[in-house]
GUDREN-32868 format. One record per residue (C-alpha): residue in one letter; x, y, z. Coordinates in steps of 0.001 Angstrom, whole numbers, padded with zeros to 6 digits, always signed. Layout:
<pts>
AXYZ/...
</pts>
This chain:
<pts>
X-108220-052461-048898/X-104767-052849-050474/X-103280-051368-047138/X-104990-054026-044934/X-104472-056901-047404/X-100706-055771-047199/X-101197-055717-043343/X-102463-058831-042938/X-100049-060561-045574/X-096456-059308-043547/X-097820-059757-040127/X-097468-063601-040360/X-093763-062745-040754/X-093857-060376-037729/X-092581-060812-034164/X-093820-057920-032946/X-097127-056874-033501/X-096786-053239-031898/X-095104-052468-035628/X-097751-051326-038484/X-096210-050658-041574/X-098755-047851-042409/X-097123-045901-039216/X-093712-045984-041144/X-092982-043173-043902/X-089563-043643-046359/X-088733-040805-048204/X-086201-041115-050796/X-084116-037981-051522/X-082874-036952-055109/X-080151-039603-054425/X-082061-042323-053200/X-080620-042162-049721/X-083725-043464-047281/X-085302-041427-044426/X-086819-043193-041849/X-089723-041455-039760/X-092023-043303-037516/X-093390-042684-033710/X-091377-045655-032256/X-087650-046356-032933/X-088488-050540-033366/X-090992-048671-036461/X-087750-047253-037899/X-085793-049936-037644/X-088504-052094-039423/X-088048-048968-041680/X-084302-049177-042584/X-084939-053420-042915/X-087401-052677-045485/X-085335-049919-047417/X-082075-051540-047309/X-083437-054555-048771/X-084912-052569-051505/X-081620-051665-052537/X-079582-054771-051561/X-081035-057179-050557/X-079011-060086-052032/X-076118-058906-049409/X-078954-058914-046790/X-080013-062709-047282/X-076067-063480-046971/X-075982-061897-043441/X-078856-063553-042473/X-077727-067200-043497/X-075047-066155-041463/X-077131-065909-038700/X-078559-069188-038924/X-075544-071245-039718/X-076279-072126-043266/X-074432-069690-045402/X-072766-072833-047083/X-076405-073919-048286/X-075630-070286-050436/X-072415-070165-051010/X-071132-073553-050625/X-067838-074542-049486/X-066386-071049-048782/X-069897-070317-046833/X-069628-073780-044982/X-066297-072385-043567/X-067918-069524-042420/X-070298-071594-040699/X-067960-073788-039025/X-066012-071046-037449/X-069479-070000-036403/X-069904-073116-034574/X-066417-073279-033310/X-066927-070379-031738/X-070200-071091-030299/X-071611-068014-031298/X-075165-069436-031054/X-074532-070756-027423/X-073517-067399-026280/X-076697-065419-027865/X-078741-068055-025881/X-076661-067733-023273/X-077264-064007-023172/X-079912-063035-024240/X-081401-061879-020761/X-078395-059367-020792/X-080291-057478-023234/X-082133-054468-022166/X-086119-054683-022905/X-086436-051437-025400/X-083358-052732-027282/X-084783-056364-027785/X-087797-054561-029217/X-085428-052479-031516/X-084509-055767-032966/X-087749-057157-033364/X-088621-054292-035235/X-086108-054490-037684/X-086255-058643-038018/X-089992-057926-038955/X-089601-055515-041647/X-086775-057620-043515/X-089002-061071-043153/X-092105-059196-044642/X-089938-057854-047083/X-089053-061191-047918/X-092633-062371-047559/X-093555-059777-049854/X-091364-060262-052832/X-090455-064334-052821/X-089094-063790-056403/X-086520-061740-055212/X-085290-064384-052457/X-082432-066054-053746/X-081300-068703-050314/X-084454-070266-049736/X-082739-070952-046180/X-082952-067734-045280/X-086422-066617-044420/X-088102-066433-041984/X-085596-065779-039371/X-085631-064405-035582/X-084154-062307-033523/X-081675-064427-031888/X-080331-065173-035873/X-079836-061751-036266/X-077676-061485-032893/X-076102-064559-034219/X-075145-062833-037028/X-074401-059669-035406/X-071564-061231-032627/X-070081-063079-035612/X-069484-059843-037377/X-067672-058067-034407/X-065565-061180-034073/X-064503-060697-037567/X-063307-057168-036973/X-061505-058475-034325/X-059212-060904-036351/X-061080-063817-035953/X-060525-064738-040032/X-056997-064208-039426/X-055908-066099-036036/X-057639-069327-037310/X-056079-069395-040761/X-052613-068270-038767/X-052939-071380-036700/X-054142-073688-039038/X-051539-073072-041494/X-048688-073048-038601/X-048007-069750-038347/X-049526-068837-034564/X-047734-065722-033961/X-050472-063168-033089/X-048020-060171-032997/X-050139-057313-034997/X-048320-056214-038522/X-048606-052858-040085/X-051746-052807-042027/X-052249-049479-044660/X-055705-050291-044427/X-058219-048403-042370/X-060387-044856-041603/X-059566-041199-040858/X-061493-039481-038486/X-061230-036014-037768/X-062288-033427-035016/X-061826-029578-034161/X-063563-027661-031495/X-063399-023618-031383/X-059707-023884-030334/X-058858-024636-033809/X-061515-023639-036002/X-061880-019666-037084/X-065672-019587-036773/X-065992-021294-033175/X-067912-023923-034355/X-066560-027772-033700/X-066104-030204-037063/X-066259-033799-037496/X-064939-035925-040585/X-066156-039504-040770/X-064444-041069-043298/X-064541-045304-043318/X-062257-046882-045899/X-063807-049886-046471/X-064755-052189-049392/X-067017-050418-051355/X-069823-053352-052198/X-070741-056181-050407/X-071204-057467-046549/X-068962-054304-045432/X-069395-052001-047453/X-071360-048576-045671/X-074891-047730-046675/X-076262-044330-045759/X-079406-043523-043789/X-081010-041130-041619/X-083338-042656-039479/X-085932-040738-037046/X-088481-041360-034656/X-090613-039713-031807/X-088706-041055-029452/X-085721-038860-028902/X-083824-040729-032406/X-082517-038693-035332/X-079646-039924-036525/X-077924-039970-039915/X-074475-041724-041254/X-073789-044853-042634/X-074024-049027-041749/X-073650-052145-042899/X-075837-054624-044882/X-077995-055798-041329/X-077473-052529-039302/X-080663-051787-037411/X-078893-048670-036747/X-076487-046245-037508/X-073141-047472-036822/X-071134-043951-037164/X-072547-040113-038190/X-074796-037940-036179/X-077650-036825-034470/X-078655-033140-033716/X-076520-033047-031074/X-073390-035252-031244/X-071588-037378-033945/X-068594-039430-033998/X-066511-041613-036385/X-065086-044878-036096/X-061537-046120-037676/X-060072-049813-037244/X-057568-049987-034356/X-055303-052800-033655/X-054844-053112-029798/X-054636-057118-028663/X-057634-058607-029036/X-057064-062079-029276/X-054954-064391-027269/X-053826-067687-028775/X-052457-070354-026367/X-050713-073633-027080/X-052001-076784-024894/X-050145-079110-023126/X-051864-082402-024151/X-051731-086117-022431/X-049353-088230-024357/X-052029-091074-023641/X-054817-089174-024035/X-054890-086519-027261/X-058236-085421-025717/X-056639-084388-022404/X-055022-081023-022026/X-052995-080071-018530/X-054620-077062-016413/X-052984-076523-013431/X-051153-079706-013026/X-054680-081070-013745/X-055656-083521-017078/X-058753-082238-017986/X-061243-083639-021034/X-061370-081227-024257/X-065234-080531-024770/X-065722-082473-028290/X-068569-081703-030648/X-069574-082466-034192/X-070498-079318-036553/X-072822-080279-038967/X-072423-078159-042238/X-074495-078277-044855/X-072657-077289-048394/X-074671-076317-051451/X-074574-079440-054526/X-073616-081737-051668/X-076800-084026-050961/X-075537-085070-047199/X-074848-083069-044485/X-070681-082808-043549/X-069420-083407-040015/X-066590-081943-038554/X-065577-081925-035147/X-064646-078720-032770/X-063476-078679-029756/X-063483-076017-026669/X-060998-075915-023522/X-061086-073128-020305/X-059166-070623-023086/X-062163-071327-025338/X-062126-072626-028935/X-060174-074763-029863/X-058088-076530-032810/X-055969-079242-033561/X-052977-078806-036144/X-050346-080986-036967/X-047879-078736-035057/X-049723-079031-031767/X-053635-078220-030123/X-054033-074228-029835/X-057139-072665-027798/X-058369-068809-028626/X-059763-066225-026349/X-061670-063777-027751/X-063530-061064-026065/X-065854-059972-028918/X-067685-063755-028630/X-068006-063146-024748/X-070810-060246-025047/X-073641-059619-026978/X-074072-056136-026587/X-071965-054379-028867/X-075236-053390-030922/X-077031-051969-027890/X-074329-049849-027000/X-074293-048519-030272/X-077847-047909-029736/X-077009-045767-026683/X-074375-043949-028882/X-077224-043284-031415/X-079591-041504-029027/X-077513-039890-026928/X-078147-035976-026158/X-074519-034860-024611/X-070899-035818-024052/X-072244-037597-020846/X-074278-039782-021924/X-072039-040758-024595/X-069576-041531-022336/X-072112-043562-020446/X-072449-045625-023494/X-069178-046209-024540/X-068815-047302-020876/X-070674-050507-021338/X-067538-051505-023209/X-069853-053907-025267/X-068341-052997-028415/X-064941-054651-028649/X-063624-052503-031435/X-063003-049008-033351/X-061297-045972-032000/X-063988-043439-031441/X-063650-039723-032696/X-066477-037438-031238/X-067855-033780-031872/X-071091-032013-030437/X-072944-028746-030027/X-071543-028345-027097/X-067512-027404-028383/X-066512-031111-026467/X-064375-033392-028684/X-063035-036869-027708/X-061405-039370-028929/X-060808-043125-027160/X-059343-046250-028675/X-061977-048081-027637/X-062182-051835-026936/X-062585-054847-024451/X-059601-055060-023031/X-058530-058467-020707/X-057176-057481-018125/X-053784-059562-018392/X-051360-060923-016238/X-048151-058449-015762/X-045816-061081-015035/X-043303-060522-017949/X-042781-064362-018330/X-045661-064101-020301/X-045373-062360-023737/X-048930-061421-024640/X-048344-060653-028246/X-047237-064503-029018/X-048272-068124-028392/X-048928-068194-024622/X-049019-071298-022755/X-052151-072846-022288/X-051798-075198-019256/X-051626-072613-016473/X-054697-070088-015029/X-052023-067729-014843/X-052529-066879-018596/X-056636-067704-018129/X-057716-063878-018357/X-061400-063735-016890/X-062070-059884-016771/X-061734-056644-018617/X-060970-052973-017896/X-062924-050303-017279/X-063697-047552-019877/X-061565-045099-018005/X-058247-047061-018525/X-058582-046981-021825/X-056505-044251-023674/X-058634-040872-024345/X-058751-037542-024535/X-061462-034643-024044/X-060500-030871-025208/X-057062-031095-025164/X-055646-027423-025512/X-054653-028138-028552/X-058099-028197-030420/X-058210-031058-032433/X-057983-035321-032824/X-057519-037478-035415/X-056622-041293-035856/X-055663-043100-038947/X-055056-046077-037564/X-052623-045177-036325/X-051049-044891-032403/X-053465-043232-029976/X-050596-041926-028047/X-049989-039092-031554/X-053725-038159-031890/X-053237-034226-031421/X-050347-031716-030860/X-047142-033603-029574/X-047474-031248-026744/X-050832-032326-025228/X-050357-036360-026259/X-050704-039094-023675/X-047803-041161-022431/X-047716-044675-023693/X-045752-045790-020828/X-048517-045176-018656/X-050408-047403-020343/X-050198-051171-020125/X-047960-053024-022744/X-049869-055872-022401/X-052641-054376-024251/X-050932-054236-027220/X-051716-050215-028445/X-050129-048983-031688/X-047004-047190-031030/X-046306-045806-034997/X-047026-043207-037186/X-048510-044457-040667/X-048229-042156-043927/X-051793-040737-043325/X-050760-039602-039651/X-047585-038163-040856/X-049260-036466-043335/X-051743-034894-041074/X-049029-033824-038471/X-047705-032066-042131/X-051074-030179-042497/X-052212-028809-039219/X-049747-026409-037859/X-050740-023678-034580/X-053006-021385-036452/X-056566-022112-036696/X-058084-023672-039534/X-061344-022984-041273/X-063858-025482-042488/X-062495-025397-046214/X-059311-026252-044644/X-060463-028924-043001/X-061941-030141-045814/X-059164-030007-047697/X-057398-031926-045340/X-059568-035073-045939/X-059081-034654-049697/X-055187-034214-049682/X-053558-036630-052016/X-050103-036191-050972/X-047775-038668-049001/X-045819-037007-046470/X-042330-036080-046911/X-040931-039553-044767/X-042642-042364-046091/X-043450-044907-043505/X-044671-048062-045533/X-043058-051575-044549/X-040506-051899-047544/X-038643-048578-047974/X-037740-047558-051743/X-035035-044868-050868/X-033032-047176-053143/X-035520-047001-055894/X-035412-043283-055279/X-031131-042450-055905/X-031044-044777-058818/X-029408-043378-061695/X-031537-043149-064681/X-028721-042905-067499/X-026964-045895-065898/X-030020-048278-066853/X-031184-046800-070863/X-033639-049686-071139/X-036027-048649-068399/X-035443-044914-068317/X-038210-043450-068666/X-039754-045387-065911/X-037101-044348-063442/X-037261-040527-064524/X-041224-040852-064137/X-040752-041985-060721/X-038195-039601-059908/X-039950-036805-061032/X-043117-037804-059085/X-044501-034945-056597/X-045959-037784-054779/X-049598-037046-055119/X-052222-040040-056117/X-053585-038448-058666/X-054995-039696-061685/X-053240-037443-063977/X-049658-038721-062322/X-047224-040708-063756/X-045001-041146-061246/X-048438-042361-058850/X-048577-045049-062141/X-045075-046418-061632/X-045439-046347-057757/X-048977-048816-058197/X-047307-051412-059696/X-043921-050855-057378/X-046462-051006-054260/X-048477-054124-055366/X-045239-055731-056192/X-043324-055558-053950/X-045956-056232-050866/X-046748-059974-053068/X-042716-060157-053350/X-041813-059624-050021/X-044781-060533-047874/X-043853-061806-044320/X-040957-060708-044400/X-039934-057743-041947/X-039839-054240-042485/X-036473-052908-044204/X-035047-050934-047033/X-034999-052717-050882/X-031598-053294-051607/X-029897-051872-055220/X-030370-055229-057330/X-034015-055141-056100/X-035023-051950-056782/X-033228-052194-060403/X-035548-055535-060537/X-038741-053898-059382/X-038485-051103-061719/X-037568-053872-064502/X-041259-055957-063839/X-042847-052003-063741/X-041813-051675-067394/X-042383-055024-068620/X-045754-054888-067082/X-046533-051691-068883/X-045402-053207-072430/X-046640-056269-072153/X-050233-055134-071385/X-050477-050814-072842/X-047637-051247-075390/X-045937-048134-073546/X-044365-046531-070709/X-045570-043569-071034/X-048334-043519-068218/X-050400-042454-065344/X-052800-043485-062724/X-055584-043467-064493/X-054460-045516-067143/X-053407-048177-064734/X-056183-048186-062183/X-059923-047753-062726/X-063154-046982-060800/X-065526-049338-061859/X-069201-049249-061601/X-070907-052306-063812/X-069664-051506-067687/X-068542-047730-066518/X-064781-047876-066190/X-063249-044615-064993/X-059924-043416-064038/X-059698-043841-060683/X-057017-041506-057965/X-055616-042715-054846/X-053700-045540-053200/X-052584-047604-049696/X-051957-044966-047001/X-052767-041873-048431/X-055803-039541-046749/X-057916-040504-049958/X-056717-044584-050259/X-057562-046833-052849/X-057145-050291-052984/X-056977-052161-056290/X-057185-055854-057464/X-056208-056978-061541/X-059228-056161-063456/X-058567-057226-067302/X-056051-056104-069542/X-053765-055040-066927/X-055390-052773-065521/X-056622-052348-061635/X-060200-052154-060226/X-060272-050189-057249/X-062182-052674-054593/X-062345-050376-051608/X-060361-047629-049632/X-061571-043869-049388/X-065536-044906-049060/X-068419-043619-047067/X-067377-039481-046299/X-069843-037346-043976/X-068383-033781-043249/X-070571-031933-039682/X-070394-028527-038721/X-072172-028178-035143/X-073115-024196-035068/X-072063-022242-032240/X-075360-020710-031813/X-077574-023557-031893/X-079733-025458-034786/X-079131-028353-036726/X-075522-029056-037910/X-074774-028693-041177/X-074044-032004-043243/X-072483-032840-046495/X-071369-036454-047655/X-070602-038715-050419/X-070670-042311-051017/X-068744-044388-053519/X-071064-045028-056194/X-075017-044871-054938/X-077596-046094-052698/X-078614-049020-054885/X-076747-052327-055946/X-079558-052710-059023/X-077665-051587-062229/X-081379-050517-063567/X-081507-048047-060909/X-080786-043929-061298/X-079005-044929-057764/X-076684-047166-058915/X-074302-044460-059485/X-075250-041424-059434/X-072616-040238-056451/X-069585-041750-058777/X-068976-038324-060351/X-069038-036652-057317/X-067025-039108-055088/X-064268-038716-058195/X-063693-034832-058087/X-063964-034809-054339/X-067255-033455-054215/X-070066-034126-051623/X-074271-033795-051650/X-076029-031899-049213/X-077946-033344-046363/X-080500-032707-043654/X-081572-034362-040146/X-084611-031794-040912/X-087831-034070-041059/X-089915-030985-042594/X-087651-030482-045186/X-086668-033947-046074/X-090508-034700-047258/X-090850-031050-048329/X-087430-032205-051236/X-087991-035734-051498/X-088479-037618-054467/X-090424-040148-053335/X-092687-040278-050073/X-094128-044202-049620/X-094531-046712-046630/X-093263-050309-046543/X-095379-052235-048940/X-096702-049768-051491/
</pts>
């Protein structure tokens, strides 16, 4: 009776009535990490919804108010900015726009998994904190979904670039980002290929990577980790295949400056034509504020559009021109070999994230994936700045195939990597592609970063076995050149005896081996250098610190230090702390280093690490056959409730570099789990 009472009570929420809780089963292993197993893959995703929310679903409601416009009813003003750029870019138009694009098994997918988080909702009303939110449909969630992927794309910082004047979209070095690793039996010493998925990203809220494995009868068993409103696995692996994604920074926005009608500042010129700016109102609605806010947008031929005091600039953004970056990662999910893989990557829906790929099969890959306009090559136009907007010469209107993209399969070499950094240096110099081959316009990362450097450091011509590898990931060292923005070679010949009153902090830093460890206290003295100096000399362009500088940045170091620990005398850990609710801990790692941290002030001078070396899931794919062999670690644990054994129970583990076994094996998942349930119970 409770069952169909249950039944009954959720399937007022549900869009698709094929989905019946009772054919769902979550297991919950002995770290809380869900396991999805149902006969239909819109049954798992309905799954995950359900699970997820158990465990978060406070970020949940926020993606979904995203979806429908109102996050500003939630979080006021800063959410009604959200929603504005939401209308701007007429996300909402688009999904309805495109929605017959989507293929019929994928639109069920998403049924599924809107059902599961609106009866989860329906189920527990105390624990729904936006009234706004619930219930919401499918076309919300793809809402949602498009606005994300614009994001990633540098949505949030073109608009606040040209707003505030500065419209230069010319791509800056960012020490932010993934590693991604892969060997086939080339490289490794027991012929079997490796994969390291490794996302540095924040570790709580709208981005931060939760980890499932979700299965169903229907060819799906995949494990790795998503995002708060994933209906799927965004990177990890199946029994066959697995890749990892890391943030790459090709072109993928084009700003252009219009040519507006002195008599008309509604009027822009397109080809030698006045034509009327589209003009609408966005109505926002802002939580305390009783009325509802207007503000207008406006769209041209380049798209969006804004108007600044330093003139009327139009974007064009790929990511907000297709829908189906979720179904292709859908395709990526269930596919069974390299081909059909590469016959999902080939939709070129998802306009983002270098790809780094191992199976079964000894086939590795890597791709810096994206949608790519295809630009005009006439060099009067310079793609990474302002381009003129009055012209269908700069009006881009399609995008290259998968296959010009930049890639590789089995070099000779044995391995790939990216860490953000320039897909022309992801394996041996010997076997890497020529840049100039490649169009300019596109905008492709030429450097190395620290991480990359590092790794070129680590893998010489012998093969490497998987403790190696391993190792690899966990190596704390920056390489012998340092490639951050502001160089500190200065910092570096300073003469300690010349300057007695901050001695000690010089000889620290001197002395440092240049590992981020916690123990270090040269890594303390190169925190506060690092923070400093990238808040001192922001914008400005890479170059050495001069003398007088470097004297200056080691001065603030020790004043810092006095002024809030009363000493000099100290390392990492001191400084910088992982921090889980009232459990402070010392905490390793920095920008650009293979395990990153990043930090923000915390109190009393110290640093809470905010993100950086996150979600980590190791594969082996045996020669012989059989499931691979997993390991992984999260930051802290699979629940965001401090009452929970969950809410931290991988924070030892992810702090000595340690990792929990895992399984895509259904019989002995339930045979080990902790808890066996279905939605509802």
């Amino acid at each position: 009776m409770k069952k169909l009472l249950l039944f009954l009570l959720v399937g007022a929420y549900q869009v698709n009535a094929q989905v019946n809780p009772n054919n769902i089963t979550i297991a919950r292993d002995s770290f809380g990490v869900p396991h999805i197993f149902a006969p239909t893959d819109p049954e798992v995703a309905y799954g995950i919804a359900w699970a997820h929310a158990e465990d978060d679903f406070e970020t949940l409601q926020l993606v979904v108010l995203s979806g429908k416009e109102k996050l500003g009813t939630g979080l006021g003003k800063k959410g009604a900015e959200g929603d504005y750029v939401i209308k701007l870019l007429r996300i909402r138009k688009t999904v309805e726009e495109q929605w017959h694009t989507l293929s019929p098994d994928f639109v069920e997918l998403i049924k599924g998994y809107v059902a599961g988080l609106n009866a989860y909702a329906k189920a527990h009303p105390q624990e729904v904190r936006y009234k706004k939110a619930f219930p919401f449909n499918e076309k919300d969630y793809m809402t949602a979904v498009v606005f994300s992927t614009s994001l990633f794309c540098g949505v949030d910082d073109a608009i606040p670039q040209i707003l505030g004047g500065k419209v230069a979209t010319i791509p800056g070095f960012n020490t932010q980002g993934s590693n991604a690793f892969a060997m086939n039996s080339l490289k490794t010493t027991t012929g079997e290929s490796f994969l390291a998925i490794n996302a540095h990203q924040p570790n709580t809220g709208p981005v931060a990577f939760y980890e499932a494995h979700l299965q169903s009868e229907q060819g799906w068993n995949m494990l790795g980790g998503l995002f708060p409103g994933g209906c799927l696995i965004f990177h990890g692996t199946n029994e066959n295949l697995g890749w990892a994604h890391t943030v790459n920074y090709q072109d993928k926005i084009d700003i252009y400056q219009l040519e507006i009608n002195p008599a008309n500042k509604n009027q822009y010129r397109f080809d030698g034509e006045w034509l009327p700016l589209e003009e609408k109102k966005a109505k926002l609605r802002v939580k305390g504020i009783p009325i509802t806010i207007g503000k207008k947008i406006w769209w041209s031929k380049y798209g969006p559009t804004l108007k600044t005091a330093k003139g009327v600039f139009s974007l064009r953004v790929p990511a907000i021109m297709d829908i189906k970056a979720l179904e292709q990662w859908y395709r990526m999910n269930k596919s069974r070999n390299f081909s059909e893989f590469y016959q999902a990557v080939s939709m070129t829906s998802l306009p983002m994230f270098n790809i780094t790929y191992a199976d079964r099969y000894d086939t590795i890959f890597y791709i810096s994936n994206g949608k790519m306009p295809r630009r005009n090559p006439d060099p009067a136009y310079n793609w990474k700045s302002t381009l003129p907007g009055n012209t269908s010469a700069t009006l881009w209107t399609t995008f290259k195939a998968v296959t010009e993209l930049p890639q590789y399969v089995n070099p000779p070499s044995g391995y790939l990597f990216n860490t953000n950094h320039s897909p022309f240096l992801a394996t041996d110099s010997r076997y890497n592609l020529d840049r100039n081959k490649f169009d300019k316009n596109d905008g492709y990362e030429t450097f190395h970063n620290n991480r990359s450097q590092r790794v070129t450091e680590l893998i010489h011509s012998e093969k490497i076995d998987y403790s190696t590898f391993k190792r690899i990931k966990f190596d704390q060292q920056l390489p012998q050149q340092l490639k951050y923005t502001y160089g500190i070679d200065s910092m570096l010949s300073l003469d300690p005896a010349g300057y007695p009153a901050i001695r000690e902090v010089v000889s620290n830093f001197q002395s440092w081996d240049r590992k981020a460890i916690a123990t270090s206290k040269g890594a303390a003295v190169f925190l506060l250098t690092y923070y400093y100096l990238a808040d001192k000399l922001r914008g400005e362009a890479p170059r050495q610190i001069t003398r007088a500088e470097a004297v200056a940045t080691y001065q603030y170091v020790h004043d810092y230090m006095i002024q809030h620990f009363g000493k000099t005398d100290l390392v990492l850990g001191d400084v910088q702390k992982l921090v889980r609710g009232s459990d402070a801990r010392p905490a390793w790692g920095f920008p650009d280093v293979l395990t990153p941290s990043f930090s923000e002030p915390y109190i009393n001078g110290m640093r809470r690490v905010t993100g950086g070396d996150a979600y980590i899931c190791f594969v082996r794919y045996p020669k012989n056959g059989g499931l691979p062999q997993l390991e992984s670690v999260n930051t802290f644990g699979a629940s965001m409730h401090p009452d929970s054994p969950h809410f931290k129970d991988q924070m030892t583990l992810f702090q000595n570099q340690q990792t929990k076994p895992m399984t895509l094996d259904k019989k002995e998942v339930l045979r080990t789990a902790k808890k066996i349930y279905h939605p509802g119970e």
